[in-house]
C-alpha positions, 0 to 999 in steps of 0.5 A, a space after each residue: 888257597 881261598 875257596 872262590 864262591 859259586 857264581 850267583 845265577 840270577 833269577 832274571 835269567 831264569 825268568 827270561 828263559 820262563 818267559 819264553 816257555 810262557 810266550 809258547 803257551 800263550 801263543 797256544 791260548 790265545 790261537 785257540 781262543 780266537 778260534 772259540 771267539 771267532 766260532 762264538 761270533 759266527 754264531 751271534 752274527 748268524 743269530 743276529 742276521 736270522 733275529 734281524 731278518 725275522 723281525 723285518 719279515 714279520 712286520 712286513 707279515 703282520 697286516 697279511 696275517 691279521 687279514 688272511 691274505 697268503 698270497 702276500 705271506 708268500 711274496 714277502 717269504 720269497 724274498 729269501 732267494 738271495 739270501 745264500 744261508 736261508 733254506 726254511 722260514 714258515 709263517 704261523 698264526 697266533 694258534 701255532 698252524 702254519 700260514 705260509 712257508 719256503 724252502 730251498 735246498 740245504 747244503 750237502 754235507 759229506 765227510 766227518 762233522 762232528 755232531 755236537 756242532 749244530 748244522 743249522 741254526 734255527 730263530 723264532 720270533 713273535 709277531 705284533 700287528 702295531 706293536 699290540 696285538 699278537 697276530 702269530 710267529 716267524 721261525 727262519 732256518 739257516 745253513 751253517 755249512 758255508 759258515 763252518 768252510 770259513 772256520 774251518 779254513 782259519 782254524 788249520 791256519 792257527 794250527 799250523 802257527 801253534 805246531 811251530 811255536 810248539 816245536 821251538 818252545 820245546 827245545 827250550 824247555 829240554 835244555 832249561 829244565 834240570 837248571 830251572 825246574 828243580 829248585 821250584 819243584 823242591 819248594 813245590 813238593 815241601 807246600 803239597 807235603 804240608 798241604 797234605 798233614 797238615 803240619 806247619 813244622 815242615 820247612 824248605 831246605 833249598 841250598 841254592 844262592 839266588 833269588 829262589 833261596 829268598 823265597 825259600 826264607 820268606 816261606 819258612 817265615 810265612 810257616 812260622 807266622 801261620 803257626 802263631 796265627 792258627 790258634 787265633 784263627 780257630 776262635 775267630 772260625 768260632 765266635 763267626 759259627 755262633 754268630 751266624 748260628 745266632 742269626 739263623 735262630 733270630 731269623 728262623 724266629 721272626 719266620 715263626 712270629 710272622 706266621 703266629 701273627 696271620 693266624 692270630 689275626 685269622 682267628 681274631 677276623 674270622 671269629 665276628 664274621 662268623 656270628 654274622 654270616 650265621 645269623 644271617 643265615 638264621 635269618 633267611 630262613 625266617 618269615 620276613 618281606 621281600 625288602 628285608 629278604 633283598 637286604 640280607 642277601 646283600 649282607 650275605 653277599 658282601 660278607 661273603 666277598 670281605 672273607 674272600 678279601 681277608 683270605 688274600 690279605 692274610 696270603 699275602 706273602 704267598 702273592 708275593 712269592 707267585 704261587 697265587 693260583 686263579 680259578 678257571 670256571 665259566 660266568 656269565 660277565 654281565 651277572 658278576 657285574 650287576 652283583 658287584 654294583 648292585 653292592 658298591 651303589 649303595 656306598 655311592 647313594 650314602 654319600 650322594 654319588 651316582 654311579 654309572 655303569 652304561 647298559 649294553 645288550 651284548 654278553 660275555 660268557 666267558 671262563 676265568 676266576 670271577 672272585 678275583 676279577 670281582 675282588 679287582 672291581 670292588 676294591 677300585 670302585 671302592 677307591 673311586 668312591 672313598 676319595 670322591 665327594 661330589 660327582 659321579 663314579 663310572 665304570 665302562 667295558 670295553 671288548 678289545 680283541 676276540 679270538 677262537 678261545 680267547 677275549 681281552 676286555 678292558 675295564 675303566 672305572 673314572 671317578 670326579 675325586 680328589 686326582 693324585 698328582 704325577 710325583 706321587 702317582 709312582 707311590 701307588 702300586 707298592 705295598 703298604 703305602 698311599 700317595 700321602 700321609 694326610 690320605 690315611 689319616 682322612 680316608 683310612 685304608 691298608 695300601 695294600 687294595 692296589 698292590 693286590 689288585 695289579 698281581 691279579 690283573 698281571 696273573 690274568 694277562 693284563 696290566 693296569 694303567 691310571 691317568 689322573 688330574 689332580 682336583 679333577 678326578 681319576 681313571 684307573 684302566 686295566 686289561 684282562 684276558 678270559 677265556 670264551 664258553 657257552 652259556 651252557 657251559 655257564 650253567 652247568 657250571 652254577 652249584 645247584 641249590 641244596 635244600 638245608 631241612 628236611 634234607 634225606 642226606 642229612 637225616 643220619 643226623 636227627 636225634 645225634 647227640 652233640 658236645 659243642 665246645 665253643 668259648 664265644 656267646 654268638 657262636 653258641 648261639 648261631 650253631 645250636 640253632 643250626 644243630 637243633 633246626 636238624 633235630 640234633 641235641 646239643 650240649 654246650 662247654 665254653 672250654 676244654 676242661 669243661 668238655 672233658 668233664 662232660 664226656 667223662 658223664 654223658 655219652 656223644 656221637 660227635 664233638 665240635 670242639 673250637 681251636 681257640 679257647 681260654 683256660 684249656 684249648 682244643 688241642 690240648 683238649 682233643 689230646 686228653 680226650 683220645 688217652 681215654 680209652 673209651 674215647 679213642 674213636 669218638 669223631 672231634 670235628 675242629 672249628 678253626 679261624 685260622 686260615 694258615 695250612 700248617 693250622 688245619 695240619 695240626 689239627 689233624 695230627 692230635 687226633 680230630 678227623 676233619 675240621 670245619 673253617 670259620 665262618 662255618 655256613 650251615 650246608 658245611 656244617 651239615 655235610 661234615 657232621 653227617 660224614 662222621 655221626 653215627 647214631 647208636 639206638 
């Protein structure tokens, strides 16, 4: 009697009777996602109608806002009363005080309400008089409890369509689940066993005859290849992690070059104007005419100013990360600007320009960081007479708005150059570049002036505009808001002048005896001139082997001792110096270049107490050294 075979069941069959389970399922995700969706897009048409509203209500408030006028705030709020939705909207000034409001009563919600479910929904919008001027803020309150009925409503409607496609879809499942369900369970459990030991030996062993059996196989040679793949695949992980391991270190080393190449040029910048802003200082303490004493001021002033403009430069990166913090002291407006064309007009007579800079009587004492805005000033006056031959320079102020705390002015600086043509105007605020090649190589410059300047205009709540003609000349326009003080406040903010000799606060250090560690000729000169002016005896090292030869001879109060030296450098200097036991509490003051935290960090970690940044001014020189000298008779 032959054996007839079983009949093969068909995986279409199954996968109907799936797809019947599956339609269930889909009907319930679908049912609950247009629940969602149609909650979703209540709230956006709510926030869109109040946005809306707001916007129109706003703009028709902004003339009674800018003139005071409440009666008319009041009229145009009313016209809420045929909006069923909108119980609250108040209408504040720019100073966050409240101009008008309206209200009406809210819905009464009684029963259970879920309370992560807002009740109201709430807009705020801001308020431009001509789509310029801030003149205040509208905030809109709407009821949601009519809203949340409708939703209500349709979401019971879907429930009862998902109940009822539950129901059905579940006998089918009772009836098809031992048929069905069993062989994709055993295949299931076989993948989480392997899943779970992590042992590819494992194999299916579903004796079945259809299309699941297909599958089984075509698992068990996907095992077989994972196998043979595996080992490969591990080397590949591998080679990949030392790659990347590689990249970390490559990256982690350009980070380190960077930040050796800003401190390299700290030192290398800082070191010359050092010299400089010491003898002029030397200098003004001299016996010399009212002239020379105005030129040197003016030498000082603007050496002052390029140290100020280096330490940008060199924090550049920090600029470009947003962590560039501005100053907040009161200065008189016009006295900064008198400072800074006082300087610039004397670059525009050496070329034969004439700069202008019309006479007001008004004045602004106002609060910001006036080294910024004195850095901003500089560097377009600058531009304006770099790439102007003939003609005039002129530089306007221009009040724009005043508040009870605030004030935005706007400068202009035109000049009658060379004008840059709108294709390349689009090159002028990026880093490192220049509307031309051929500009560099005729006028000089970094690119980098502009770039800085419009951060610290738009950290100063301003913004930066040119309008230029090529072969006719250029206007660069730029907003700031200051805020308002006094001119009290402006005193009280100025440093008092503190006199350097015969100064009581510095007489601890008459007769101090001091090791100046120094490798650079102007610098020795500059601090023992200094030192001796307060009646401090001063030896001289030009490096760190010769400063440990002098301590091991001859007793100190203090030592100054130069970062950056040949032959044996500071650090290395200040490490010997503090193994010797009978030097372990003698004061080492760093003198340092570098502008980088990490730099004056250092310093502080081998053992120096305080440190000293170059240029070194002499009130700093002279503070510091009477902190740590204690004279020993």
């Amino acid at each position: 009697m032959t054996t007839q075979p079983s009949p093969r069941i068909s995986i279409k069959r199954k996968l109907a009777k799936i797809l019947g389970i599956m339609a269930a399922l889909t009907l319930l995700v679908a049912t609950l996602t247009l629940s969602f969706r149609e909650y979703n897009a209540l709230q956006d048409n709510i926030g869109k109608k109040l946005a809306l509203t707001a916007d129109i209500l706003g703009q028709n408030s902004s003339v009674a806002l800018l003139f005071d006028d409440q009666k008319t705030a009041q009229e145009i709020l009313g016209s809420l009363n045929h909006d069923p939705d909108i119980t609250e909207a108040k209408l504040q000034t720019r100073l966050n005080t409240v101009f008008v409001s309206y209200s009406k009563p809210a819905a009464d919600w009684n029963g259970f309400w879920p309370d992560f479910l807002p009740k109201t929904r709430q807009v705020n919008r801001l308020i431009f008089h001509n789509n310029e001027t801030l003149v205040g803020q509208i905030s809109l309150t709407a009821d949601l409890y009519h809203p949340y009925q409708t939703l209500l409503k349709n979401t019971a409607i879907y429930a009862s369509i998902i109940f009822l496609a539950l129901v059905i879809s579940g006998l089918f499942v009772l009836r098809l689940q031992r048929s069905l369900l069993r062989p994709i369970i055993l295949l299931s459990d076989t993948a989480k066993r392997i899943a779970k030991h992590n042992d590819y030996t494992i194999r299916s062993h579903y004796q079945g005859d259809d299309e699941i059996s297909d599958l089984s196989d075509a698992f068990n040679s996907m095992l077989s290849q994972i196998q043979l793949n595996e080992a490969n695949l591990e080397q590949l992980v591998s080679n990949r992690t030392q790659e990347l391991e590689m990249a970390k270190l490559d990256a982690e080393s350009a980070n380190q070059a960077k930040s050796a190449f800003l401190a390299n040029m700290s030192h290398e910048i800082r070191t010359p104007m050092n010299a400089i802003v010491g003898l002029v200082e030397l200098c003004l303490n001299s016996q010399m005419t009212a002239k020379q004493r105005e030129y040197l001021q003016r030498v000082e002033t603007s050496s002052r100013s390029l140290m100020t403009i280096i330490d940008d430069i060199l924090d550049f990166s920090k600029m470009e990360a947003g962590k560039l913090q501005l100053e907040q002291i009161p200065f008189l407006l016009e006295e900064m600007l008198e400072q800074v064309l006082a300087i610039m007009n004397q670059l525009a007579t050496r070329k034969g320009l004439i700069l202008k800079y019309p006479i007001s009587n008004q004045s602004h004492t106002v609060t910001g960081d006036p080294q910024r805005l004195r850095q901003i000033l500089i560097n377009l006056i600058g531009n304006a007479i770099k790439f102007t031959e003939r003609g005039d320079i002129t530089v306007t102020v221009e009040e724009l708005s005043r508040h009870a705390d605030q004030i935005c002015l706007q400068f202009c600086v035109t000049d009658t150059g060379i004008g840059i043509s709108p294709a390349k105007q689009r090159q002028l605020f990026q880093a490192f570049s220049q509307a031309d090649a051929s500009v560099t190589r005729n006028y000089g410059g970094t690119g980098l002036g502009l770039v800085i300047s419009k951060q610290l205009i738009e950290q100063m709540g301003g913004s930066i505009r040119l309008q230029s003609q090529e072969g006719v000349g250029s206007s660069f326009i730029f907003s700031v808001m200051l805020g308002i003080t006094d001119l009290a406040g402006v005193r009280d903010s100025k440093p008092h002048s503190i006199p350097l000799f015969n100064n009581p606060e510095f007489q601890n250090l008459r007769g101090a005896r001091v090791l100046l560690v120094e490798d650079n000729e102007i610098n020795r000169i500059v601090l023992v001139e200094l030192l001796e002016k307060q009646g401090v005896q001063v030896d001289i090292a030009e490096n760190g082997v010769e400063a440990l030869s002098k301590l091991d001879h001859y007793h100190y109060d203090c030592v100054l001792m130069d970062v950056q030296m040949p032959i044996m450098d500071g650090f290395q200097a200040t490490r010997c110096l503090k193994e010797v036991t009978a030097l372990i509490d003698m004061p080492v003051i760093a003198m340092t270049a570098n502008a980088m935290k990490e730099d004056r960090q250092k310093c502080l970690e081998v053992g120096m107490v305080d440190f000293i940044s170059k240029p070194i001014l002499p009130l700093t020189l002279y503070q510091v050294l009477s902190k740590w000298v204690r004279v020993k008779h």
